[in-house]
C-alpha positions, 0 to 999 in steps of 0.5 A: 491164540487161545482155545488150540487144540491139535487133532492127531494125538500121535508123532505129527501131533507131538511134533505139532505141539513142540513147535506151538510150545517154542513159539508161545503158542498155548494149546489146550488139548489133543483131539483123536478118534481113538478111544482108547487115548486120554493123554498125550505129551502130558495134554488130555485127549478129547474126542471131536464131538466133546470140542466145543464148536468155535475152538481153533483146531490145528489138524495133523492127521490124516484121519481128520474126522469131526462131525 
């Protein structure tokens, strides 16, 4: 799987990212509404609007928001 993203860059988003990783799942970036977040779990953080469009999200937040 390529083009992975995790919204939610918080403790679902960590734990998200640690299962992707013991299954060789590659995950390119966190996404988060907050604007003060530019990194999490040693991964960038973009804001929704910055993903492009046909990118696999896998949402952990229940704050999901993309526009």
């Amino acid at each position: 799987m390529s083009n992975l993203y995790i919204f939610g860059a918080s403790t679902n988003g960590a734990a998200a990212l640690r299962v992707c990783e013991e299954h060789n799942v590659s995950v390119v970036a966190f996404i988060d509404n907050g604007p003060k977040k530019t990194m999490h779990c040693g991964l960038p953080v973009f804001r929704p609007y910055t993903v492009p469009k046909d990118s696999k999200i896998l949402i952990t937040s229940p704050h999901f928001c993309i526009s």
